[in-house]
C-alpha positions in Angstrom: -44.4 86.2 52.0 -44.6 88.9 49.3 -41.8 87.6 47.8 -42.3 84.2 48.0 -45.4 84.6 46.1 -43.5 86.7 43.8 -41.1 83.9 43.1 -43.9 81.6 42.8 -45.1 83.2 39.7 -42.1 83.6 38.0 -41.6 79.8 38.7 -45.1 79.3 37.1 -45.1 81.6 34.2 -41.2 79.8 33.5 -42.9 76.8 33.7 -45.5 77.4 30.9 -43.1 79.0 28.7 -40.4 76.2 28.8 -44.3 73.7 28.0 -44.9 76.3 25.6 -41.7 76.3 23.5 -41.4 72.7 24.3 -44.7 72.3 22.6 -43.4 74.7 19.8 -40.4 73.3 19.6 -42.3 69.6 19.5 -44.9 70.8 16.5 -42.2 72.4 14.6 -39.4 70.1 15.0 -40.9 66.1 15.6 -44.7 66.5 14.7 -45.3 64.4 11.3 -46.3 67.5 9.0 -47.1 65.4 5.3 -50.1 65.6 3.6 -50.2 62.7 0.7 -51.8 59.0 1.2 -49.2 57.2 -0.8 -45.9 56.2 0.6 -43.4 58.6 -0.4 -43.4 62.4 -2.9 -40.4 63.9 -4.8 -40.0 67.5 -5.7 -37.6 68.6 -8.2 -35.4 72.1 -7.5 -34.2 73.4 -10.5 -30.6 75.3 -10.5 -33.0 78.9 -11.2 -35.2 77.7 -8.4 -35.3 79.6 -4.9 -37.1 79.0 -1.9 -40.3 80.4 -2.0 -40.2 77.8 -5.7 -39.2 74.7 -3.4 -42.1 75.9 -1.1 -44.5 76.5 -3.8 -43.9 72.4 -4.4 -44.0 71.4 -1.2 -47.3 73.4 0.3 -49.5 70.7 -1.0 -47.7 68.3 0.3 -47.3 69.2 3.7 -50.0 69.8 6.5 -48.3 72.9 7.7 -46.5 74.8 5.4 -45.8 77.7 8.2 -44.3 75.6 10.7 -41.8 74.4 7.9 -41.3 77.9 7.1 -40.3 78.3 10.6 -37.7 75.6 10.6 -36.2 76.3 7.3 -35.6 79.3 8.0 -34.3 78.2 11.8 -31.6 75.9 9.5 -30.8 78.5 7.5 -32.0 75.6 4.3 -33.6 79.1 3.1 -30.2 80.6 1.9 -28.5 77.4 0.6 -31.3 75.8 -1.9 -29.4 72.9 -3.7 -30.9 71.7 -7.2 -31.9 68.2 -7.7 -34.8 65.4 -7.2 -35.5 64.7 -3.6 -37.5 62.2 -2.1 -40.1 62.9 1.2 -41.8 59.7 3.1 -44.7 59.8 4.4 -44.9 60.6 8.2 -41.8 62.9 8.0 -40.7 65.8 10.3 -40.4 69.1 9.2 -36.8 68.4 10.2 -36.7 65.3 8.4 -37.8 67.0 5.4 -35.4 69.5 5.5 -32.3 67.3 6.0 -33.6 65.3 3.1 -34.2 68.5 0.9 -30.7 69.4 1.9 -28.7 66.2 1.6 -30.2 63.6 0.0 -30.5 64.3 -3.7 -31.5 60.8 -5.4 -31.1 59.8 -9.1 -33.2 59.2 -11.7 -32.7 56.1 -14.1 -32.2 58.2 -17.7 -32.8 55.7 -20.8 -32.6 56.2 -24.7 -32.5 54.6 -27.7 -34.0 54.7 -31.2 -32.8 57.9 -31.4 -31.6 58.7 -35.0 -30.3 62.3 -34.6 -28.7 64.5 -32.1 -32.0 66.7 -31.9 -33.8 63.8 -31.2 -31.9 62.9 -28.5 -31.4 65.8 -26.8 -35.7 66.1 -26.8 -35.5 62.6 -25.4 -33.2 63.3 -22.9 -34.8 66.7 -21.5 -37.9 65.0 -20.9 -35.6 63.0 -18.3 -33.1 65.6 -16.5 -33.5 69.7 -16.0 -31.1 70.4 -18.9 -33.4 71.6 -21.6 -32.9 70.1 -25.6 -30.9 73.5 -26.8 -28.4 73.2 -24.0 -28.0 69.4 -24.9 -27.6 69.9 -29.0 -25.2 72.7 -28.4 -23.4 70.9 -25.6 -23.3 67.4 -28.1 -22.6 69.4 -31.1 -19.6 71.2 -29.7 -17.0 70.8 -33.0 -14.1 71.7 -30.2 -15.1 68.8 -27.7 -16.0 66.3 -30.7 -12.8 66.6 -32.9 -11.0 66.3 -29.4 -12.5 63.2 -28.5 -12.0 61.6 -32.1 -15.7 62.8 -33.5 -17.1 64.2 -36.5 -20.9 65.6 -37.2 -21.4 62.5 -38.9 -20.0 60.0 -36.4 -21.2 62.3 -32.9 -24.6 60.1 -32.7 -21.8 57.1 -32.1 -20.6 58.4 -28.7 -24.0 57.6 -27.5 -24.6 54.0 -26.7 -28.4 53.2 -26.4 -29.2 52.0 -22.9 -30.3 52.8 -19.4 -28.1 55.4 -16.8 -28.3 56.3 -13.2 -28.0 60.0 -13.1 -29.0 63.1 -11.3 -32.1 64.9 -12.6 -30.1 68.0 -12.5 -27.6 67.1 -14.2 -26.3 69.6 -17.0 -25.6 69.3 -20.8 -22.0 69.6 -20.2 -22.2 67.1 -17.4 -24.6 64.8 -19.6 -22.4 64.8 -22.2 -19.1 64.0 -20.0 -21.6 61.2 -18.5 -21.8 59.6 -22.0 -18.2 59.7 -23.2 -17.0 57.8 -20.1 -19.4 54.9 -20.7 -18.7 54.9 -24.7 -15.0 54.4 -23.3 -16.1 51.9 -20.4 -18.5 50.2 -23.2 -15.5 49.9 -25.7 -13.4 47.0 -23.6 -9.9 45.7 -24.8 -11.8 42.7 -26.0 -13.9 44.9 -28.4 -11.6 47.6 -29.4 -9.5 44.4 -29.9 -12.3 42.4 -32.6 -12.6 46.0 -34.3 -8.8 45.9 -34.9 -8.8 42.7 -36.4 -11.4 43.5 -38.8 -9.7 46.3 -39.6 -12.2 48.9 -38.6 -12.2 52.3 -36.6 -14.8 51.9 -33.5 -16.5 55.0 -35.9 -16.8 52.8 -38.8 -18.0 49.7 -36.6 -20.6 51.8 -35.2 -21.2 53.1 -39.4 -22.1 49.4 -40.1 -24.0 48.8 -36.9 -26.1 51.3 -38.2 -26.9 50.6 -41.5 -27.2 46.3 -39.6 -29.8 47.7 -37.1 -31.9 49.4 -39.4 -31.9 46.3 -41.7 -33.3 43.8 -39.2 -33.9 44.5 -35.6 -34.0 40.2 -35.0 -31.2 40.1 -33.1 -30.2 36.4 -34.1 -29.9 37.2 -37.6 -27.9 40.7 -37.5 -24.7 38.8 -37.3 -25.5 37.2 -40.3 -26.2 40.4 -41.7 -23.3 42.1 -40.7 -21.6 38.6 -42.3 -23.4 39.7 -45.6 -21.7 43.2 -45.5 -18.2 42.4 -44.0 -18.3 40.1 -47.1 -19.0 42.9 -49.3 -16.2 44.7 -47.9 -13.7 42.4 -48.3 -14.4 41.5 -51.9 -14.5 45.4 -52.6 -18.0 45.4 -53.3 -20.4 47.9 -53.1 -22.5 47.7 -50.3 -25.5 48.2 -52.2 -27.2 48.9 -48.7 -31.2 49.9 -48.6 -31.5 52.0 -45.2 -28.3 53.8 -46.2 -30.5 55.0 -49.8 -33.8 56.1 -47.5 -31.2 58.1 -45.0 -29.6 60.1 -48.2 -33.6 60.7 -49.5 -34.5 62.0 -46.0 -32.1 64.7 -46.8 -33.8 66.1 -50.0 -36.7 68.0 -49.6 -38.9 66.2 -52.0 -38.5 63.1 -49.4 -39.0 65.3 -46.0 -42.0 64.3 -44.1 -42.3 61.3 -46.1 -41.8 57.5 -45.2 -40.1 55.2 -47.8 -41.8 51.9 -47.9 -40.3 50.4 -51.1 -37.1 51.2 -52.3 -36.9 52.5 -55.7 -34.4 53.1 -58.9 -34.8 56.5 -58.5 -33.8 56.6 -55.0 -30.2 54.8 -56.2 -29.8 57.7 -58.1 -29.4 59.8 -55.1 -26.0 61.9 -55.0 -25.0 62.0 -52.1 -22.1 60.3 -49.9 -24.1 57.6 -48.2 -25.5 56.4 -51.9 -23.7 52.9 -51.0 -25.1 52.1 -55.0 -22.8 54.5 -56.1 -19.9 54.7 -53.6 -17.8 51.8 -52.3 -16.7 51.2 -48.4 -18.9 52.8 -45.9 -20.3 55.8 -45.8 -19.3 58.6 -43.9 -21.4 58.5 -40.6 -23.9 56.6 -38.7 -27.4 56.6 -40.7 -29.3 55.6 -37.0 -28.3 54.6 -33.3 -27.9 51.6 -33.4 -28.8 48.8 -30.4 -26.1 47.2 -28.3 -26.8 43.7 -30.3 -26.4 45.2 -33.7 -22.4 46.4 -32.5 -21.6 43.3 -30.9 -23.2 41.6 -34.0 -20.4 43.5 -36.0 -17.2 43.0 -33.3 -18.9 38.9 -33.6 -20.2 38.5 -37.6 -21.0 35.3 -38.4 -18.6 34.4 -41.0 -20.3 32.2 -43.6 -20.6 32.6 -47.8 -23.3 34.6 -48.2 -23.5 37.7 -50.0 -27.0 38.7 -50.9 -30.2 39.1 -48.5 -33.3 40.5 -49.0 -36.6 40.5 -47.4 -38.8 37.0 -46.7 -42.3 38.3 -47.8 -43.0 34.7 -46.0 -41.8 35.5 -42.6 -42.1 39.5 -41.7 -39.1 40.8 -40.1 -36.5 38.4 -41.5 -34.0 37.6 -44.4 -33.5 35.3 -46.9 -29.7 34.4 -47.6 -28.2 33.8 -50.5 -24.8 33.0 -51.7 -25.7 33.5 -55.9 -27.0 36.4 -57.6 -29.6 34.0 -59.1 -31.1 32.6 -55.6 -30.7 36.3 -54.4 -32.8 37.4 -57.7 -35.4 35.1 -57.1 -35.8 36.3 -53.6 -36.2 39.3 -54.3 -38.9 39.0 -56.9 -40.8 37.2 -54.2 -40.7 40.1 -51.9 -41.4 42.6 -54.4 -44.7 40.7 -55.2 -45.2 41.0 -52.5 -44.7 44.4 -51.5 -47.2 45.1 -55.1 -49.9 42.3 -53.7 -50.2 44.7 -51.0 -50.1 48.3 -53.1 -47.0 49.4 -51.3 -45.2 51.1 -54.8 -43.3 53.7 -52.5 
């Protein structure tokens, strides 16, 4: 009978430890454990981040930071922290958390344009993935991987084609940079590398002209009339006699720095300098800005037409008028340039 009751309480003390670590197991495991009202989080792990960082992000997030702890730790997710952006629902499992952490690193949609320098981009893009701006003007301004890859300082801005990317957040320079030459490659097709042949232009100097086209006029429908005006210029051996390309070289002084050109003067077409296109025929050496998608097909796609002359149409901001004389191209001119004194811009 002793031993029967004996029995008995080992049954019943069993019993209440398999409920109690079936309860533990329940609250640890398949309890929901977030803590937010809207329908999903992210946390970001950086490739210097450790654990107690990941749970330093997630503690506000999470009902129970302890029983996570627990878990994590049971998973052994404590020893192999992997960097990038992750995405927790709302109403997960400590164990769904974990296997998301683990596995399920999602992308982030990187975009950039407008960006006239490599500095600039490099800022832009940091604010995007965990690579900071040094790593990304180093990695972009590698001489080795540039000349390899057909690139000069002047012509690196080119590799970059303005748009948006899927990417992971924690993506390096290095990887960034890769990233970007593989979709200049896939963005240069046999159909455009093809037009840039037959106008008898390096994809660098297309990318030159789309430049100097985009900062012109950012009206799509009239940059291939533009890039009409110039290709014009080209052929006839003229000087390109090209505005953006004068404010570019007067950037580079120091009388000009932290200034903004609003009205082109004489003085500034007697810059010396390489992308002075009043004193030096062709192109000049480098892009000048990044320019847009449009403005490069609008160059691959000019309108071909007997113009020659353009200038600014005081009557309609943001366009050209076109001219095919020196006269009619005069006489616009003088109206913009009223203009331009009507409204006491003389810089």
């Amino acid at each position: 009978m002793y031993f029967k009751k004996i029995l008995l309480s080992i049954a019943v003390i069993g019993l209440i430890v398999c409920a109690w670590f079936a309860n533990f197991v329940y609250q640890v495991m398949l309890t929901p454990n977030t803590n937010f009202q809207n329908q999903e989080a992210f946390i970001w792990v950086s490739k210097d981040d450790n654990y107690q960082d990941v749970k330093k992000q997630l503690e506000p997030l999470l009902e129970d930071i302890e029983t996570f702890d627990v878990l994590a730790k049971q998973k052994q997710y404590d020893q192999f922290v992997k960097p990038g952006r992750y995405r927790i629902e709302k109403g997960m499992t400590n164990n769904d958390i974990i296997n998301s952490i683990r596995s399920n690193n999602i992308p982030v949609v990187l975009s950039f344009n407008n960006q006239n320098s490599i500095e600039e981009l490099a800022g832009r893009i940091a604010f995007q993935i965990d690579a900071d701006s040094t790593s990304l003007v180093s990695a972009m301004r590698d001489d080795v991987f540039n000349s390899k890859h057909g690139f000069s300082s002047a012509t690196q801005l080119g590799m970059y084609i303005p748009n948006s990317y899927e990417v992971f957040w924690n993506t390096n320079a290095e990887k960034f940079r890769e990233r970007m030459l593989s979709e200049y490659e896939s963005f240069w097709t046999d159909s455009r590398a093809s037009k840039a042949e037959a106008l008898g232009m390096t994809k660098n100097e297309v990318m030159t002209l789309a430049s100097i086209v985009y900062e012109e006029s950012k009206q799509k429908n009239e940059q291939p009339t533009i890039a009409g005006v110039y290709i014009n210029r080209l052929k006839n051996n003229w000087l390109l006699q090209a505005d953006p390309t004068l404010k570019f070289a007067a950037y580079k002084i120091p009388r000009y720095k932290n200034t903004i050109i609003k009205r082109v003067l004489n003085e500034h077409k007697e810059i010396e300098s390489p992308y002075n296109t009043y004193k030096n025929t062709g192109l000049p050496p480098g892009l000048i800005s990044m320019p847009d998608i449009s403005a490069i097909d609008s160059v691959l796609n000019y309108e071909k037409h007997s113009f020659f002359y353009f200038a600014a149409d005081a009557s309609n901001p943001g366009f050209h008028k076109f001219a095919k004389t020196l006269k009619q191209h005069n006489n616009n001119a003088r109206e913009y340039q009223n203009y331009l004194s009507k409204q006491g811009i003389n810089r």
